[in-house]
C-alpha positions in Angstrom: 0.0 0.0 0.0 2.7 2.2 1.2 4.5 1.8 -2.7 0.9 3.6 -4.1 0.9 6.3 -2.0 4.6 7.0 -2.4 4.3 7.4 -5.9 1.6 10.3 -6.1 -2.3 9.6 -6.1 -2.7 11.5 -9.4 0.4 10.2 -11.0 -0.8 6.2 -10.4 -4.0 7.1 -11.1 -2.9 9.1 -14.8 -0.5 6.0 -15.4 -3.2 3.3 -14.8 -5.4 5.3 -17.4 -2.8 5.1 -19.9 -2.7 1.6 -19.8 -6.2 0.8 -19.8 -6.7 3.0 -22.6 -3.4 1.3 -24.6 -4.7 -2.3 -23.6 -8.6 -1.9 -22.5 -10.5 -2.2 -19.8 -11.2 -6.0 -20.1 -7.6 -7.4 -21.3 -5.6 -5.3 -18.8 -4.9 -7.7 -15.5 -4.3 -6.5 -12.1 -1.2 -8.5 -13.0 -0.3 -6.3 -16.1 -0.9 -3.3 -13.4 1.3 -4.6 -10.6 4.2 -5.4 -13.0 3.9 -2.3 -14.9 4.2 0.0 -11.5 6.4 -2.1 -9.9 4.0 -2.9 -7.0 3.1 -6.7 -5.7 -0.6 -7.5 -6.6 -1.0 -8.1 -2.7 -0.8 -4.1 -2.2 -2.5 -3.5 -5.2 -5.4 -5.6 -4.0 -4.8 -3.9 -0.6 -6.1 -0.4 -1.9 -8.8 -1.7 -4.7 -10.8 -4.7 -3.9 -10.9 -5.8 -7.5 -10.5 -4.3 -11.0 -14.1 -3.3 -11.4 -13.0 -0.6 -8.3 -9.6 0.3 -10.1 -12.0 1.1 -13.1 -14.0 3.3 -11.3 -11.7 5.3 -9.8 -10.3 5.7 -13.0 -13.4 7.1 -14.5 -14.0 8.8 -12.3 -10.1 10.9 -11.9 -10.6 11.8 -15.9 -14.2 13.1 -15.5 -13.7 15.3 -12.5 -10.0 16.4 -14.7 -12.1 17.6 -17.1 -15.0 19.0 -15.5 -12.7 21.0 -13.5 -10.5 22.1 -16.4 -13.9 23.1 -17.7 -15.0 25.0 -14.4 -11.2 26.6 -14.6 -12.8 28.1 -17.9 -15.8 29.4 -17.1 -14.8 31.2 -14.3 -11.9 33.0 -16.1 -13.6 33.6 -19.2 -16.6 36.1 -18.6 -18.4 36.5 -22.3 -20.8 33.5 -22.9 -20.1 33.2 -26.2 -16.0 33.6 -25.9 -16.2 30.8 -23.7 -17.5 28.4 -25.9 -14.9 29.0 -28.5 -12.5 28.4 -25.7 -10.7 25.5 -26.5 -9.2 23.0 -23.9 -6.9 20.0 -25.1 -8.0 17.0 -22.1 -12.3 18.1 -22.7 -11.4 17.1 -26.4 -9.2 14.1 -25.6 -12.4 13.2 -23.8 -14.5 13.2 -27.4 -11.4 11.0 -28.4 -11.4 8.5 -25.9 -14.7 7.2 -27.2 -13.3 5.4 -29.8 -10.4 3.9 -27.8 -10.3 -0.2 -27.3 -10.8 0.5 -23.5 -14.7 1.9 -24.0 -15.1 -0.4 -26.7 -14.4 -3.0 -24.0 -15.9 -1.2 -20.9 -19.5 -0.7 -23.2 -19.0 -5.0 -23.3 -18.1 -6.1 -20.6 -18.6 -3.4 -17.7 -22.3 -1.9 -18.7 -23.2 -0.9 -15.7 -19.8 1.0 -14.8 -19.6 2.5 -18.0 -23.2 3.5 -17.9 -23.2 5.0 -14.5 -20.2 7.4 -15.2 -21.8 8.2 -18.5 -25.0 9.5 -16.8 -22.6 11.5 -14.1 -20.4 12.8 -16.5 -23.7 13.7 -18.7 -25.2 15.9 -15.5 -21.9 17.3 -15.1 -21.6 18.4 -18.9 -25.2 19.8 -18.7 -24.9 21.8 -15.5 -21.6 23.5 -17.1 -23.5 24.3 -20.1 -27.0 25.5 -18.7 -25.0 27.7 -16.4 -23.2 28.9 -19.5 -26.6 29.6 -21.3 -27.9 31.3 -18.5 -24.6 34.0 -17.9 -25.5 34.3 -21.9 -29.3 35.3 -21.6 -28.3 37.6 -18.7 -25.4 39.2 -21.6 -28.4 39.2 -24.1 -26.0 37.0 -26.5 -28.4 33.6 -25.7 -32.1 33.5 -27.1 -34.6 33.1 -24.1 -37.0 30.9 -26.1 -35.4 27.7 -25.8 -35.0 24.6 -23.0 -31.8 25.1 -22.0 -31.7 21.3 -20.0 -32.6 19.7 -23.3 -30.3 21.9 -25.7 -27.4 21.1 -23.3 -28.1 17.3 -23.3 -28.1 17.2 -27.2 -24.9 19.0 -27.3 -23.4 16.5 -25.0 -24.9 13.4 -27.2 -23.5 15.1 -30.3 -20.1 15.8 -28.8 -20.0 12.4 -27.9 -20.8 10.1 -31.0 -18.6 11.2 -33.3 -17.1 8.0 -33.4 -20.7 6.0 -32.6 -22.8 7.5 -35.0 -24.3 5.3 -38.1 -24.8 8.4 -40.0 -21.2 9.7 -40.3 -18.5 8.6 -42.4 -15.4 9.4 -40.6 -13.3 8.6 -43.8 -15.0 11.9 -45.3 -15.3 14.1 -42.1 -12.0 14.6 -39.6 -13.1 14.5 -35.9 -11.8 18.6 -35.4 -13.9 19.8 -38.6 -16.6 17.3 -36.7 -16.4 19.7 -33.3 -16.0 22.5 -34.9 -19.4 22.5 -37.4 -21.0 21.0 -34.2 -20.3 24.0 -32.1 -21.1 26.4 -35.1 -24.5 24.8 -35.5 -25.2 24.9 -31.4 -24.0 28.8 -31.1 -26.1 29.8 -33.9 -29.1 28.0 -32.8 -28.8 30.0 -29.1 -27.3 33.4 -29.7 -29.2 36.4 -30.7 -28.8 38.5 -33.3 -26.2 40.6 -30.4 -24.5 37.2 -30.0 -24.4 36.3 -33.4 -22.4 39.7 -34.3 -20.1 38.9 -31.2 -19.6 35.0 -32.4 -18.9 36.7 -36.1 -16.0 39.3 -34.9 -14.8 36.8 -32.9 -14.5 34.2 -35.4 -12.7 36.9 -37.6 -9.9 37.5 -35.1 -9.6 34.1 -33.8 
């Protein structure tokens, strides 16, 4: 146990996600772990009951990274509408994780797990965004006529399934262009004609 909490929480926990996501979450062994970090399986076993904990705790460390990288943004970025043009590298290496071998395997073989941190991370997602809308309508840049709950849930589902989606050929359509026409079509569905102008300069200078 000792050997875990030497090395730093957030540095075992950063290094476990690296290999679940290299090797997935069903062919990955507490064994692969234990070798890989250089710790017995005894003390690994000491800390996490089993490897359905281990995966938890790893979902939940890379949801509550981004969600507070996202939180770090909204509180430093005032205008509604700049925020959402605010880019941050681990929210889209979230979109990319989607398509790694280790949800492929969690969606198989761990429903439940990866169903309950898909819902949290879904209510997460939304609050951020309702409270976005909302700073927006007070700034006159979001329309009022709209359900802000549902909007932000789309946006979330449509974020997510770039790699799921039936309907798009990912041959034809790179994932960035993807996010990019996503946001585009969101922001002009919300803003006013007052956010629209604002989305328009700030597209030109960006």
């Amino acid at each position: 146990m000792k050997k875990i909490y030497k090395m730093e929480k957030d540095i075992f926990l950063k290094k476990v996600s690296e290999l679940f996501l290299q090797n997935g979450a069903k062919s990955l062994t507490m064994d692969d772990i234990a070798k890989e970090l250089r710790v017995s399986k005894k003390t690994l076993y000491k800390v996490y009951e089993s490897k359905e904990n281990l995966l938890e705790e790893i979902l939940e460390f890379n949801i509550e990274k981004v969600l507070f990288k996202m939180q770090h943004l909204d509180e430093n970025v005032d205008n509604a509408v700049e925020r959402m043009f605010k880019r941050d590298e681990d929210i889209e290496k979230a979109s990319r994780t989607n398509d790694s071998i280790m949800l492929r395997q969690l969606v198989k073989y761990y429903p439940q797990i990866f169903k309950k941190h898909m819902l949290f991370f879904s209510e997460k997602f939304s609050e951020l965004l309702i409270h976005n809308i909302e700073r927006g309508r007070t700034q006159g840049l979001y329309r009022e006529d709209f359900d802000a709950q549902l909007y932000s849930k789309l946006f979330f589902q449509m974020t997510m399934s770039y790699d799921n989606s039936p309907f798009l050929d990912t041959s034809q359509l790179c994932r960035s262009e993807y996010q990019q026409e996503l946001l585009l079509f969101y922001m002009n569905a919300i803003t006013t004609e007052e956010g629209k102008r604002y989305m328009k300069d700030l597209l030109k200078h960006s």
